[in-house]
C-alpha positions as CSV (number, residue, x, y, z in Angstrom):
1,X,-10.2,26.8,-9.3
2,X,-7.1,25.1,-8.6
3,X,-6.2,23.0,-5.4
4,X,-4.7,26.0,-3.5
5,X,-7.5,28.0,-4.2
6,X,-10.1,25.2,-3.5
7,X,-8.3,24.4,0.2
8,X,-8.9,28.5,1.1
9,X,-12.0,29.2,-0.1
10,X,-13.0,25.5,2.2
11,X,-11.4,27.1,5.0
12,X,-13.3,30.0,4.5
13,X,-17.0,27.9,4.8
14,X,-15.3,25.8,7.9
15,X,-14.8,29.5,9.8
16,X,-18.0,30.6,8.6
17,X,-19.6,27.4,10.6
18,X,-20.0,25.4,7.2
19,X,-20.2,21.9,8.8
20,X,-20.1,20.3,5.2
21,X,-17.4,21.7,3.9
22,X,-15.0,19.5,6.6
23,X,-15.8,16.7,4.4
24,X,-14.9,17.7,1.4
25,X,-11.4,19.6,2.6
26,X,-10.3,16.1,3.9
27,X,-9.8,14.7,0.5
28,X,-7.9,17.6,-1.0
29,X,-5.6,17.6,2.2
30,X,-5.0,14.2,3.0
31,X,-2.2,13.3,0.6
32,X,-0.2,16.3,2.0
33,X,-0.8,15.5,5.4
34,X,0.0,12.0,5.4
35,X,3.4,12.9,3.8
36,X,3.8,14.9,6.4
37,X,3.2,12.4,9.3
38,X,5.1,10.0,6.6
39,X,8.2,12.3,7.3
40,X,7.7,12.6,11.0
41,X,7.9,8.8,11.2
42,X,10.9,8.6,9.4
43,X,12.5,10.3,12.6
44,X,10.4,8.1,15.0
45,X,11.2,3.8,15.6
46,X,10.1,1.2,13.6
47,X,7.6,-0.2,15.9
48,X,6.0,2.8,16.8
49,X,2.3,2.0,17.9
50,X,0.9,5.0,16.1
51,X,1.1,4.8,12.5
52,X,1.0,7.9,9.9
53,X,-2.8,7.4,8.9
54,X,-3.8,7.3,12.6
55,X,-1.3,10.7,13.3
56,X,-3.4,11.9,10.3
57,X,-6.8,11.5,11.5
58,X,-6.0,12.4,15.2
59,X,-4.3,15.7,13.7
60,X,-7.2,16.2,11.6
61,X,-10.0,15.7,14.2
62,X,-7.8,18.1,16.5
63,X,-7.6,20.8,13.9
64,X,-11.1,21.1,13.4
65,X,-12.1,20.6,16.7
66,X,-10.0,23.7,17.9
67,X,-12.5,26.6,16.9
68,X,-9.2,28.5,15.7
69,X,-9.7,30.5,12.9
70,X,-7.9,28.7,9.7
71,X,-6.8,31.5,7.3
72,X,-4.9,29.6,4.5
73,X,-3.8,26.4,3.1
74,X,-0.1,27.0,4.4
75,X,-1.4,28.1,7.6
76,X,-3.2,24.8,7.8
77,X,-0.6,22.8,7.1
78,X,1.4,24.5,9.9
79,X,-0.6,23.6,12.3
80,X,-1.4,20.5,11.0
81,X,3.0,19.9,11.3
82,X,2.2,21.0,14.8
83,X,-0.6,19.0,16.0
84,X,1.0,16.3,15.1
85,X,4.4,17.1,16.9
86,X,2.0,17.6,20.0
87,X,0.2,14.4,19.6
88,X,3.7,12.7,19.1
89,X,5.2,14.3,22.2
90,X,1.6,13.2,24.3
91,X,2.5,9.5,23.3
92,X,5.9,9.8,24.0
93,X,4.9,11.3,27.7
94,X,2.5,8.4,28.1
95,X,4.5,5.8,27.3
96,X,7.3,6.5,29.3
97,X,5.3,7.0,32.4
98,X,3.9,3.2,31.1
99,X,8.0,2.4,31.6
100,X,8.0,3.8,34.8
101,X,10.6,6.2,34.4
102,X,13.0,4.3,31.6
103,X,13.9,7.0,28.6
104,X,11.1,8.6,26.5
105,X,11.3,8.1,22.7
106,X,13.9,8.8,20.5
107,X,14.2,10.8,17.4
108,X,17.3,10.4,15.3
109,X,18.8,14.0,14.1
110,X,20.5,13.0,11.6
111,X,23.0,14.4,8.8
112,X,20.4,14.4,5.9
113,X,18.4,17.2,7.7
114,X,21.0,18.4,9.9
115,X,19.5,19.7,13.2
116,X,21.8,18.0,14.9
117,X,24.7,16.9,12.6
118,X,27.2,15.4,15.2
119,X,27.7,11.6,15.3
120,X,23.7,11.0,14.5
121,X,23.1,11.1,18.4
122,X,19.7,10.4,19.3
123,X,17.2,12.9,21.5
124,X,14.6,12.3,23.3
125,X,11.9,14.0,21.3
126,X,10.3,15.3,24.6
127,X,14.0,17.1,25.3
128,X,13.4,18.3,20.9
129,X,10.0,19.7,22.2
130,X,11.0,21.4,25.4
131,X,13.7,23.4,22.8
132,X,11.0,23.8,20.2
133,X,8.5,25.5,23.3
134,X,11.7,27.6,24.2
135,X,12.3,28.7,20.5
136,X,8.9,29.6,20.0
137,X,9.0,31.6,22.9
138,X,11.8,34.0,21.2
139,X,10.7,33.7,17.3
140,X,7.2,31.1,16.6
141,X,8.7,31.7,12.8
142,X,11.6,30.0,13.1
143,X,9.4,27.0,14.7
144,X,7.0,26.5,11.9
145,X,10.4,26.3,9.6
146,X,11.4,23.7,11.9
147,X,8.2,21.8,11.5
148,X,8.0,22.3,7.9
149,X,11.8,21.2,6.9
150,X,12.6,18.6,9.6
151,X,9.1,17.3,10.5
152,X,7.4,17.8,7.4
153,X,10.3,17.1,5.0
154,X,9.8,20.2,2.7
155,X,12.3,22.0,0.9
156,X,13.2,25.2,1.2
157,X,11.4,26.5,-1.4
158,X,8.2,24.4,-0.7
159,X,8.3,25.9,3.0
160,X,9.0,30.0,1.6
161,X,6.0,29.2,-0.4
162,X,3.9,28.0,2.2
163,X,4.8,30.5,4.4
164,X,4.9,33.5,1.9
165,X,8.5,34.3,2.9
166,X,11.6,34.0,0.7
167,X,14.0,31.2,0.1
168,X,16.3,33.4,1.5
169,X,14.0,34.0,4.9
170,X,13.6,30.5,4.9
171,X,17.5,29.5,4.6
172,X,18.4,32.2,7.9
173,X,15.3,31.2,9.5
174,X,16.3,27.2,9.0
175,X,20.1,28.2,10.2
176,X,19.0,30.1,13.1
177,X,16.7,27.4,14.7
178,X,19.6,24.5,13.9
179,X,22.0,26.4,16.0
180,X,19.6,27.7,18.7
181,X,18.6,24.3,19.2
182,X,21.9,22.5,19.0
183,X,22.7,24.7,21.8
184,X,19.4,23.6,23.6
185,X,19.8,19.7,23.6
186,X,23.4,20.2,23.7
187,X,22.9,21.3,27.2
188,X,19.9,18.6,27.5
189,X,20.7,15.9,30.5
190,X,19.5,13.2,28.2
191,X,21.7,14.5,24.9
192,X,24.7,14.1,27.1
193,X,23.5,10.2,27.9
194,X,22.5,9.4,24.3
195,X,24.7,7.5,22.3
């Protein structure tokens, strides 16, 4: 059974109530998922408290403490991308309450995934999650490419394949969301204030 395989057929036992198999999808995950927080923290500062093995295992404990029925690797991994934004976004919240009001924390858009592509502003990624809520609102598709490409650094065929759509959904899907939320932070008080 390969490594695909082996992932389903775990999440299979986990919905059945399968206590045991949690520990042994962990280790067959955990290279993907911390390349995944990996690229989220490429996007966050460099002395971020959180680091990528803690946004693991808080995303992990999360995901299997949600009772939500987990159909297949990619569908996983997609809300693995999103539990992590969440968890992100939380200590973002948190710690700009700690600053009494001073501006949350910033993601850089820049040109090498190409959100954002004008002048490498930074935004807040609170303001980045408010759009994200707003998109998912009108398509939750075109968020889970937005995960998968900017926060979780895949390709575009990496991110057809784990959402068993084509390259070519994947390349509108990714096009649509950039310009959707462009127009989002564009109009965001604290994109006009960012540098």
């Amino acid at each position: 059974m390969d490594a695909k395989s082996e992932v389903t057929a775990l999440l299979g036992e986990i919905n059945r109530g399968e206590k045991e198999a949690l520990s042994r999808l962990l280790p067959l995950v955990y290279d993907e998922l911390h390349r995944i927080a990996r690229a989220y923290f490429r996007h966050e500062r460099g002395d971020h408290t959180l680091q990528p093995t803690a946004l693991v295992n808080e995303a992990y404990l999360r995901l299997v403490d949600q009772r939500q029925s987990l159909e297949s690797r990619s569908h996983f991994l997609a809300l693995a991308a999103t539990q992590m934004r969440r968890i992100l976004v939380d200590h973002a919240r948190k710690r700009a309450a700690l600053r009494r009001g001073a501006d949350g924390e910033k993601v850089l858009l820049d040109d090498s995934v190409a959100i954002v592509a004008e002048g490498g502003r930074t935004l807040e990624i609170i303001a980045l999650d408010t759009a994200l809520q707003r998109l998912g609102e009108l398509d939750p598709e075109l968020v889970r490419v937005v995960e998968l490409r900017f926060f979780g650094g895949l390709s575009v065929e990496d991110t057809a394949s784990i959402m068993n759509i084509s390259t070519a959904t994947v390349k509108r899907s990714w096009s649509s969301a950039r310009a959707f939320l462009y127009r989002e932070l564009a109009d965001s008080p604290s994109a006009a204030e960012a540098p």
